[in-house]
MARZA-515575 format. One record per residue: y, z, x of N, C-alpha, C, O in turn. Coordinates in steps of 0.02 Angstrom, whole numbers, padded with zeros to 5 digits, always signed. Each point is the difference from the previous one (the first is absolute). Layout:
# MARZA-515575
YZXYZXYZXYZX
...
This chain:
# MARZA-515575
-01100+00475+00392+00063-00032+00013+00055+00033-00042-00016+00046-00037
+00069-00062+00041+00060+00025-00017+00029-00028-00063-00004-00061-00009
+00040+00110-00047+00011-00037-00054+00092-00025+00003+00035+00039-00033
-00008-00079+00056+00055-00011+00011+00052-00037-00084-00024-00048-00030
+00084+00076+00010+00051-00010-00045+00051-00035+00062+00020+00022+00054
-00008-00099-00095+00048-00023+00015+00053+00009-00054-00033-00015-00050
+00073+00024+00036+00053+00036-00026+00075-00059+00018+00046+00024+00034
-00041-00087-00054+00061-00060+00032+00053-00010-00065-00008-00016-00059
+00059+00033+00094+00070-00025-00036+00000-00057-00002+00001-00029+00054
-00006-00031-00147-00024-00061-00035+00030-00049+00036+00017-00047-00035
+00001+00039+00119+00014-00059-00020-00027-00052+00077+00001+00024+00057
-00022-00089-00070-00052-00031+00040+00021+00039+00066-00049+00027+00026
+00119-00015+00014-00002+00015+00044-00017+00065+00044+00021+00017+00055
-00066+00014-00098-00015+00063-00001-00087-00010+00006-00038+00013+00047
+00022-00047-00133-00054-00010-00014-00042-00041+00040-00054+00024+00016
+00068-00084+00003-00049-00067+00032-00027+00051+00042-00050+00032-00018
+00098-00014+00107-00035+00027+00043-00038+00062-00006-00050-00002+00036
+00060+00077-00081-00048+00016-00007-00060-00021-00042-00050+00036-00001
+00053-00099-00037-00056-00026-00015-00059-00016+00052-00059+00015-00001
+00091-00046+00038-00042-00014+00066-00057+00060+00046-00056+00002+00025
+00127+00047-00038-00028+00067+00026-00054+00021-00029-00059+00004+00019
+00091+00010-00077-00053+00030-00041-00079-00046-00002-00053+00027+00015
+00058-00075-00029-00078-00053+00019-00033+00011+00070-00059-00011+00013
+00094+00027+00019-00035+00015+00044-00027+00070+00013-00049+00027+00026
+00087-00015-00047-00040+00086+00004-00058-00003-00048-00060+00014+00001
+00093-00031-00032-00073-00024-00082-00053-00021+00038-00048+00036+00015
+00056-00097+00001-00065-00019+00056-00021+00058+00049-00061-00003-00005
+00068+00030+00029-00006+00049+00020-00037+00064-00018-00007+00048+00037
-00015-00055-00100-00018+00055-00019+00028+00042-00059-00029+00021-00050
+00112-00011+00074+00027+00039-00054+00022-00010-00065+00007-00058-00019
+00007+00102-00017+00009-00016-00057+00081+00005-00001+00038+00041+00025
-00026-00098-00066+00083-00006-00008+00012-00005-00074-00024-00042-00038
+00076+00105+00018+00015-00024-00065+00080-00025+00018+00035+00040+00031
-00001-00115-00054+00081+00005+00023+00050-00017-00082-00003-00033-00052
+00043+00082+00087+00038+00012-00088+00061-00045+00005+00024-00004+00056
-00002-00023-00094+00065-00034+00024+00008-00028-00080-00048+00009-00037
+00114-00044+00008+00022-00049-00059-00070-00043-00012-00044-00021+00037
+00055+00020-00100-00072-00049-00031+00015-00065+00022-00046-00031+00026
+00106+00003-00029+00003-00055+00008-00050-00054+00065-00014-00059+00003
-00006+00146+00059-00030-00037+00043-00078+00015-00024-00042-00022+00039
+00018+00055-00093-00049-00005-00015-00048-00026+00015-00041+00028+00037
+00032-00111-00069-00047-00035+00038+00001-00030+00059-00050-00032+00016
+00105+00037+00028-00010-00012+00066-00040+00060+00046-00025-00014+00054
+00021+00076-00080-00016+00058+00032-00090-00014-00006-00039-00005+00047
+00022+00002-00122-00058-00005-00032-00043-00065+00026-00061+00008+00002
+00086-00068+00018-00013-00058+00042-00005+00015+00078-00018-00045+00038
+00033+00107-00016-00011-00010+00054-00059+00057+00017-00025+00013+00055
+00012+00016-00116-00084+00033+00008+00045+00075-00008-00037+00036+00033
+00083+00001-00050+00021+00062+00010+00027+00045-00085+00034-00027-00043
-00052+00072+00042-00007+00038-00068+00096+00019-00004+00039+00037+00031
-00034-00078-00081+00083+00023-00035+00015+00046-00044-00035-00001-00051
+00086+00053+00055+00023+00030-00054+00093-00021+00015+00028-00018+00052
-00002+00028-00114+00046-00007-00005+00076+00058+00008-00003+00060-00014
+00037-00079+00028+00068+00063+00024+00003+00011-00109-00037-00025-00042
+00077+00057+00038+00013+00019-00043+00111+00005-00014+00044+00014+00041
-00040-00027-00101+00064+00000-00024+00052-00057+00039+00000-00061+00009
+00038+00111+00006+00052-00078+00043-00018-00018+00065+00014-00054+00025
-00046+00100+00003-00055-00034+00061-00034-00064-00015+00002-00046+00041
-00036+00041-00100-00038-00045-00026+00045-00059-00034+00002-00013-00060
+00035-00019+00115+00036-00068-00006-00019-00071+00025-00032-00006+00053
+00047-00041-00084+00012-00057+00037+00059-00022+00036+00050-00023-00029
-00056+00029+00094+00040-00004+00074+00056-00060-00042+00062+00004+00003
-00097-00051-00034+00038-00074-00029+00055+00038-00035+00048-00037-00012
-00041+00095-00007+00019+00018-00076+00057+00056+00034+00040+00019-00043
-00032+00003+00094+00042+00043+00045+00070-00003-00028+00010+00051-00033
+00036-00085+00035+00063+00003-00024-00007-00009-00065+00054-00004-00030
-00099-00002-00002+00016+00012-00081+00004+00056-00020+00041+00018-00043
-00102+00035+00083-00005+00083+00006+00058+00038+00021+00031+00047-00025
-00026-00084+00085+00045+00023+00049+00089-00024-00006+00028+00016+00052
+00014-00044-00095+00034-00042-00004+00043+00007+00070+00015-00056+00019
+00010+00106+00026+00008+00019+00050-00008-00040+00056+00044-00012+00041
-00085-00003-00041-00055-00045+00057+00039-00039-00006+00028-00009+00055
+00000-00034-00107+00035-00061+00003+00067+00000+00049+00011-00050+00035
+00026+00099-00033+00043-00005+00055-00007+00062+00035+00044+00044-00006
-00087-00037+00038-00016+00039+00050-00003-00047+00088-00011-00059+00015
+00021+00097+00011+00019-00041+00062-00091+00014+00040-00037+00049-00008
+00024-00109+00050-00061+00001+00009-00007+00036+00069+00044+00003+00043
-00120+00030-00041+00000+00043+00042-00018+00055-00003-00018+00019-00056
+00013+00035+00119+00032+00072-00016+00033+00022+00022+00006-00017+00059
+00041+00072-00085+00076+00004+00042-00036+00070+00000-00039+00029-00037
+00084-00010+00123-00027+00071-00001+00085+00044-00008+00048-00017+00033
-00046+00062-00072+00068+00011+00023+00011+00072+00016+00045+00036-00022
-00093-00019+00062+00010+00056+00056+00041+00006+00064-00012-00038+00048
+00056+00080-00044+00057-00005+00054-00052+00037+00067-00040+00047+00001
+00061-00088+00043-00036+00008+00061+00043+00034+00065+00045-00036+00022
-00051+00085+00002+00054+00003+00047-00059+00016+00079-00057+00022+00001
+00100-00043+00052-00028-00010+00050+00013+00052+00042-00025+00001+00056
């Protein structure tokens, strides 16, 4: 079987569904290592799948974002694309 790296930017909305993924492939046979913020640590480790952790400012708590980020705080929500388009 196949040795698969999940590799998820820390934050549940990223993490939960490839959790899912990843268990199932696990069941499956393969081996999953998935890297993501410690904070989801034991939810990763509870669901039967081998954790390592991101490293430096990767390695945040999602809760903790505008304290890192102070930016975030008035940032407009979304993503803006601001590429000029011509037809």
């Amino acid at each position: 079987m196949s040795h698969i790296l999940f590799c998820v930017t820390p934050t549940p909305g990223h993490v939960n569904p490839l959790i899912l993924l990843a268990k199932h492939l696990h069941s499956r046979g393969h081996g999953i290592l998935f890297q993501t913020a410690d904070v989801f640590k034991s939810q990763i480790e509870a669901a039967g799948l081998e954790f390592t952790a991101l490293e430096g400012l990767a390695n945040h708590d999602h809760r903790e974002s505008k304290k890192i980020w102070p930016e975030l705080a008035t940032a407009e929500p979304g993503i803006h694309c601001r590429v000029a388009v011509s037809l």
